[in-house]
C-alpha positions as CSV (number, residue, x, y, z in Angstrom):
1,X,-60.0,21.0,-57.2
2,X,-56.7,23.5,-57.1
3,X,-58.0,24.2,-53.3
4,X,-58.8,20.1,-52.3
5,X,-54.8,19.8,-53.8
6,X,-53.5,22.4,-52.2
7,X,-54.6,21.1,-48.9
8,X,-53.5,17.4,-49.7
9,X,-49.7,19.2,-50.7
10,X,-50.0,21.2,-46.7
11,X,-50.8,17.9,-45.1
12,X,-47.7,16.5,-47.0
13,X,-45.8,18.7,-45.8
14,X,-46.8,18.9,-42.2
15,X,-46.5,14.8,-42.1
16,X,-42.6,15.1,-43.5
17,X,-41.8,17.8,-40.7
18,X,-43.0,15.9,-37.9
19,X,-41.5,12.8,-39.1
20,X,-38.2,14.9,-39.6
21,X,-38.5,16.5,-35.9
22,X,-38.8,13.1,-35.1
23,X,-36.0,11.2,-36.4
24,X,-34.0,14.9,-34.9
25,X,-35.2,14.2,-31.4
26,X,-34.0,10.0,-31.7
27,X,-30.6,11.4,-32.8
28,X,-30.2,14.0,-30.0
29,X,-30.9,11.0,-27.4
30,X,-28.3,8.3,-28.5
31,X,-25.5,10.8,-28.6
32,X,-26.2,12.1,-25.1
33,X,-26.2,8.4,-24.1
34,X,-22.3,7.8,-25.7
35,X,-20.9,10.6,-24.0
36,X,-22.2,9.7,-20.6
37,X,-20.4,6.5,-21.4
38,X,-17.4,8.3,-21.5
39,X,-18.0,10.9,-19.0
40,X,-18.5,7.6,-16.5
41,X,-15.3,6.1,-17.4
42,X,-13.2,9.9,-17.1
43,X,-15.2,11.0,-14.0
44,X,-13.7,8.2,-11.5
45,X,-10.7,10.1,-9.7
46,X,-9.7,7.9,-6.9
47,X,-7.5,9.6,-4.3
48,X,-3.8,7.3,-3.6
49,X,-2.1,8.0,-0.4
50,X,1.2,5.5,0.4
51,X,2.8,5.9,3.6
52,X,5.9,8.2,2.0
53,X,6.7,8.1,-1.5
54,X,10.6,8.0,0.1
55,X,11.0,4.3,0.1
56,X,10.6,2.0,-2.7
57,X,8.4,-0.2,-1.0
58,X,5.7,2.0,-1.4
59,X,7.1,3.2,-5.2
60,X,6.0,-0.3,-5.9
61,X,2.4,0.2,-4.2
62,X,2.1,2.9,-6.5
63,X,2.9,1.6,-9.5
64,X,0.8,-1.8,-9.4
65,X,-1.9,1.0,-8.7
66,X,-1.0,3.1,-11.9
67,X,-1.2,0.3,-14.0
68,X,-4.5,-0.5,-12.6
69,X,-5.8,2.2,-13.3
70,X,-4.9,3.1,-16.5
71,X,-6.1,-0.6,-17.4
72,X,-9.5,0.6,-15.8
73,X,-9.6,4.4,-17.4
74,X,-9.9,6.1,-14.5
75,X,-7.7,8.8,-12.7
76,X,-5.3,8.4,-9.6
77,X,-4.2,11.0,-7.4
78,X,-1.2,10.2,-5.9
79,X,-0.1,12.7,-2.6
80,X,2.3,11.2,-0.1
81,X,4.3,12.8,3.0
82,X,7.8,13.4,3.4
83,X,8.3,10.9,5.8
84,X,6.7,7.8,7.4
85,X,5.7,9.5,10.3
86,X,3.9,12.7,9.0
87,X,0.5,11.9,10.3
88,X,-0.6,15.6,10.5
89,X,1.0,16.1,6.5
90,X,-1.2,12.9,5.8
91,X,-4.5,14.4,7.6
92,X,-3.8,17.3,5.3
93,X,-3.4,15.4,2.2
94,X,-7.0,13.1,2.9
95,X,-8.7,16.9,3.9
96,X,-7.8,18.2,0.0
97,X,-8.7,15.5,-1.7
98,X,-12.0,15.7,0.2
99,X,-12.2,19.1,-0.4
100,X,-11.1,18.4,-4.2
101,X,-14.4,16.0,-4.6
102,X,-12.7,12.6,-5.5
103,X,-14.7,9.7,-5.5
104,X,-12.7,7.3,-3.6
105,X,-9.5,7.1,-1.1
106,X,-7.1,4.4,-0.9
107,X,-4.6,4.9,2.6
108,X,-1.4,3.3,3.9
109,X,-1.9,5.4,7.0
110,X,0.8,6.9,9.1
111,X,-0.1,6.3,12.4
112,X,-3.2,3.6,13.3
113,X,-5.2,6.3,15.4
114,X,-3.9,9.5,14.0
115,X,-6.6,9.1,11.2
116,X,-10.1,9.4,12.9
117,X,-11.1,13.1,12.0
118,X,-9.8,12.3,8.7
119,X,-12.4,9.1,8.7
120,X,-15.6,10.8,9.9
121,X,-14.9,13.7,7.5
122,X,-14.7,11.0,4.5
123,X,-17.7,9.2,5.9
124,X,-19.8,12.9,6.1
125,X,-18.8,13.5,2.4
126,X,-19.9,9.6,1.4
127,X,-16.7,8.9,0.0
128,X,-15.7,5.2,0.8
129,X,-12.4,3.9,1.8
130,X,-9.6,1.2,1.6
131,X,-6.8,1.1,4.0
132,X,-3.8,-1.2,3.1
133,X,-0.6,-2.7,4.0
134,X,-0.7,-1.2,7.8
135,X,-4.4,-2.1,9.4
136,X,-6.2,1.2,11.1
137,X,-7.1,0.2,14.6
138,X,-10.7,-1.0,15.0
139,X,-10.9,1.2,18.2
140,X,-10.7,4.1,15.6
141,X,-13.0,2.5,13.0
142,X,-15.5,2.1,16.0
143,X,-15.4,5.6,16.8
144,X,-15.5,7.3,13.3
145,X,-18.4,5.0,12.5
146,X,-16.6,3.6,9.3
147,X,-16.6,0.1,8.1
148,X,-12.9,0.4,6.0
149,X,-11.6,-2.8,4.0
150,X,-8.2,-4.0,4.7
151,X,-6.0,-5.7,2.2
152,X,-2.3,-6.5,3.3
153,X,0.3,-8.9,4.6
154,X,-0.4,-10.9,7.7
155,X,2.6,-9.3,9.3
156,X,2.5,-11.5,11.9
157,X,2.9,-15.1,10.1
158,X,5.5,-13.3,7.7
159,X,8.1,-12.6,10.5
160,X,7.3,-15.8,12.2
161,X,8.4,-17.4,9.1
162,X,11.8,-14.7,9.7
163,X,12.0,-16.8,13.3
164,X,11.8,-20.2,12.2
165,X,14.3,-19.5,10.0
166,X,16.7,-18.5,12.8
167,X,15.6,-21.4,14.4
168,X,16.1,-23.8,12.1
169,X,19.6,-22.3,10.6
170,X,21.1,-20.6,13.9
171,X,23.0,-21.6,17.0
172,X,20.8,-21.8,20.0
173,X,21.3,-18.3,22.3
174,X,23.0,-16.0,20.0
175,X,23.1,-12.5,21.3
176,X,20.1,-10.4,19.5
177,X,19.0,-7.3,18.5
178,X,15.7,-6.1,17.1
179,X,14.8,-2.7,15.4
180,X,11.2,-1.8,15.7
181,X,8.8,0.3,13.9
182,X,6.9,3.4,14.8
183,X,5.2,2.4,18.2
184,X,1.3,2.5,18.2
185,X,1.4,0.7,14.6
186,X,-0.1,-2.5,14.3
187,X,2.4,-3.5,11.3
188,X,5.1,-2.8,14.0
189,X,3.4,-4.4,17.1
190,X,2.8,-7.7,14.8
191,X,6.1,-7.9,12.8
192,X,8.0,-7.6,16.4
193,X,6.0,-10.6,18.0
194,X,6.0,-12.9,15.1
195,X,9.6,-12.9,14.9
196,X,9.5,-13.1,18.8
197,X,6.9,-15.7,19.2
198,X,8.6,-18.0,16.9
199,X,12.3,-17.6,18.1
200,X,12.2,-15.5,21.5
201,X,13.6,-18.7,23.1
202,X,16.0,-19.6,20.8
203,X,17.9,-16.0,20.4
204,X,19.4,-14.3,23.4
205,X,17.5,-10.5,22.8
206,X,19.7,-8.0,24.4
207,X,18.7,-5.1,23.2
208,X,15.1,-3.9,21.3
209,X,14.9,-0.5,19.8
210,X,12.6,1.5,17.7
211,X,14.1,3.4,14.8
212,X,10.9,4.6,13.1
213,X,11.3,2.4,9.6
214,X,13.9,4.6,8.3
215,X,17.6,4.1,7.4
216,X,19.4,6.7,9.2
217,X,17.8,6.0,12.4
218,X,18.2,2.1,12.4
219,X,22.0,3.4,11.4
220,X,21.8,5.3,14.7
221,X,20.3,2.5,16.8
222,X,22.4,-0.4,15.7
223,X,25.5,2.1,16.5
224,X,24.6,2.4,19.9
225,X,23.3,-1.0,20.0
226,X,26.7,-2.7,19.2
227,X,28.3,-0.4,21.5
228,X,26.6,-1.6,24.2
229,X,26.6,-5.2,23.1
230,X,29.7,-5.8,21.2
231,X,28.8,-9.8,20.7
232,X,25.8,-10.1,18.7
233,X,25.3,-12.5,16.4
234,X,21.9,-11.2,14.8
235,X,19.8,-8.2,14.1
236,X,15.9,-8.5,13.3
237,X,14.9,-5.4,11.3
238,X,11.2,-5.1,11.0
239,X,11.8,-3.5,7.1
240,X,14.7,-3.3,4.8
241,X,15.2,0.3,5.4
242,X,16.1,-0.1,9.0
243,X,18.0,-3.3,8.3
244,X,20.2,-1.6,5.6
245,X,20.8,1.6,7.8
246,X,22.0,-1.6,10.4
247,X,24.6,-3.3,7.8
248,X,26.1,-0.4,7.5
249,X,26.7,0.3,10.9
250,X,27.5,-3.5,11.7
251,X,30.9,-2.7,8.2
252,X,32.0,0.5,9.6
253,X,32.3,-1.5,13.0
254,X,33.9,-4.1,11.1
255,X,31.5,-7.3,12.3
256,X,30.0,-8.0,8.2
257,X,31.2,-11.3,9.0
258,X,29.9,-11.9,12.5
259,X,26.3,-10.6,12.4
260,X,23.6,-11.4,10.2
261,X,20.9,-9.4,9.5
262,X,17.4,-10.0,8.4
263,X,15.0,-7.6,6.9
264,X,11.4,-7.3,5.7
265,X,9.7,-6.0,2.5
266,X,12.3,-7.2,0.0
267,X,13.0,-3.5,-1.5
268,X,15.6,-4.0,-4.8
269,X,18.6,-3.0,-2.5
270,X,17.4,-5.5,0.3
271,X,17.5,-8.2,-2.3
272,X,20.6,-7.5,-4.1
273,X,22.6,-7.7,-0.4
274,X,20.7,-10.9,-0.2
275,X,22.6,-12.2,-3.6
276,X,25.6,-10.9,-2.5
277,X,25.7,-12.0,0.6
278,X,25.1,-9.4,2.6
279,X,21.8,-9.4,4.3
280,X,20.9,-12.8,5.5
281,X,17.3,-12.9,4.2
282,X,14.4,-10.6,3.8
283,X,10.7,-11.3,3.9
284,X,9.1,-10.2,1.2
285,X,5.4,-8.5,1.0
286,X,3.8,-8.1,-2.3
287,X,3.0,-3.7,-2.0
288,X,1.7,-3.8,-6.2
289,X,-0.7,-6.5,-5.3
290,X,-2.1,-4.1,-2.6
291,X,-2.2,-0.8,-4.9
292,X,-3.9,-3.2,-7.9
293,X,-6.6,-4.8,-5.0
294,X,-6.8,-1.3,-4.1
295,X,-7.8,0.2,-7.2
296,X,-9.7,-2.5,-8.9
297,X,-11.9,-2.9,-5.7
298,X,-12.4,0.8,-4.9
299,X,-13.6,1.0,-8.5
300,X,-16.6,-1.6,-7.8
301,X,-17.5,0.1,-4.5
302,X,-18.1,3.4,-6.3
303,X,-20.2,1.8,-9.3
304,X,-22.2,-0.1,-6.0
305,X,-20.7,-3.5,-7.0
306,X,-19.4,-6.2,-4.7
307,X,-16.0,-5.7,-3.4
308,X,-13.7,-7.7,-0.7
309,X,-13.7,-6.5,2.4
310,X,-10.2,-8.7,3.4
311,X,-7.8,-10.1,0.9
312,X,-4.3,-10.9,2.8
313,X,-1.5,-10.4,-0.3
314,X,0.8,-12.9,0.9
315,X,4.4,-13.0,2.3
316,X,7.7,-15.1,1.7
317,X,10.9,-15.5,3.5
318,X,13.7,-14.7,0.6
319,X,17.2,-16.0,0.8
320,X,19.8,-16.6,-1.2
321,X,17.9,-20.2,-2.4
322,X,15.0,-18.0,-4.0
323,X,16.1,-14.1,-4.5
324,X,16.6,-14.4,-8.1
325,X,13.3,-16.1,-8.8
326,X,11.3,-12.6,-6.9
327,X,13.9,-10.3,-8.0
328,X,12.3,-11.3,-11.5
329,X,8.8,-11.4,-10.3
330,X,9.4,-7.4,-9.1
331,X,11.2,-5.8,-12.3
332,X,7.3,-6.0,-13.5
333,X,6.2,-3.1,-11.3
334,X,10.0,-1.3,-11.1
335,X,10.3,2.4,-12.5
């Protein structure tokens, strides 16, 4: 009897220990499971590169993309040149964050076809990519063998809108001047013949110059431009930085009140000249929209969900009738 109980008290004891193990091995799964959860949510890093971080245009950009992505839990890494025209700095920049494993890029690139080793090495390492706000040439998609989404302004339509404008507000053949930007970019190719297309034979153009998108060169250009043609009436910046490098070239030469100027991207300082009086308009883009597309998109592509591959963000001519409805609409996404 004591060796029948005995047995029957083993069994007992065997039964409770496997159903113990058990319960231990359910445990050990569902926590594995939560932490993955999180690990999914921390892992993302998506790689941000604007243009320049030296204009507030692309500030902008950056924040809309911030807040999106602290509304999504993942990480940005933001690296930016010194200056709009640093191609090789931006090649750099893409080659790190390649080498640093992130799982996505977002680009404003510098230069349309500066980008293509940069491409193929992003398509070798499966890492997908966004360009926005200034289109990569589809010569240079073709050859790195990269379909890339685009999300931006039309550039074109926005400074055709500039042109009608002058049409519709302007004396018929006043002397003009337009500042261009970097040659071999798209954005500058387009902004240039929209304004053209619409107004070219209304204006008088006498004199047509590049100055890179930056201030101190479209301070230069419009100098020597006013030299040369001391009775213009108008200057068409192709951004804000150029045109406010121009205004203050047109106040030192003492012809505020003779020349107006408009701009594009509707920076802060572009719109409050615009209030005051001193710029006569500025067509505005929407740069947060495109970091926010950016972000929230490149997000579904690397959890293999559908994303856009075209979303144009919009532009609007601002003038003194509608500055202070936008300059609320951007304190949003301001520092």
């Amino acid at each position: 009897m004591r060796k029948k109980l005995s047995i029957v008290i083993v069994c007992m004891l065997l039964l409770s220990w496997v159903l113990a193990g058990c319960d231990s091995t359910s445990t050990k799964e569902s926590k594995p499971s939560t932490q993955d959860g999180d690990k999914e949510k921390e892992a993302i890093t998506i790689g941000f590169v604007p243009m320049t971080l030296n204009n507030e245009y692309f500030i902008t950009m950056v924040n809309g993309a911030k807040q999106k992505a602290e509304e999504l839990g993942i990480q940005l890494d933001v690296q930016a040149a010194d200056q709009h025209a640093s191609a090789a700095a931006q090649l750099t920049i893409v080659e790190n964050m390649i080498t640093s494993g992130v799982d996505g890029i977002c680009i404003v690139p510098s230069s349309s076809e500066g980008l293509s080793t940069a491409l193929k090495k992003c398509k070798e390492a499966g890492i997908p990519v966004i360009n926005l706000d200034t289109k990569i040439s589809q010569s240079i998609l073709d050859e790195a063998g990269l379909e890339v989404a685009f999300y931006g302004t039309d550039n074109y339509a926005g400074a055709k809108s500039a042109g009608e404008f002058v049409v519709a507000n302007i004396a018929k053949g006043v002397e003009t001047a337009i500042l261009t930007g970097i040659e071999g970019q798209q954005n500058a190719a387009d902004r240039r013949n929209g304004f053209f297309d619409a107004a070219g034979s209304h204006v008088k153009v006498v004199a047509e110059q590049s100055a890179n998108w930056e201030v101190d060169q479209g301070y230069t250009a419009t100098q020597n431009i006013l030299s040369a043609n001391p009775n213009i009436g108008l200057i068409f910046a192709s951004n804000d930085g150029m045109a406010i490098g121009a205004l203050r070239a047109v106040e030192e030469a003492g012809k505020q009140d003779a020349i107006n100027i408009i701009g594009f991207d509707a920076i802060s300082e572009a719109l409050n000249m615009v209030e005051a009086g001193d710029m006569y308009g500025t067509v505005a883009q929407y740069p947060a929209e495109m970091g926010i597309l950016g972000v929230d998109n490149m997000v579904k592509m690397i959890k293999g969900q559908e994303s856009e591959s075209y979303i144009d963000t919009g532009a609007k001519l601002i003038t003194s009738e509608n500055v202070e409805e936008h300059k609320k609409y951007c304190e949003q996404f301001a520092d």
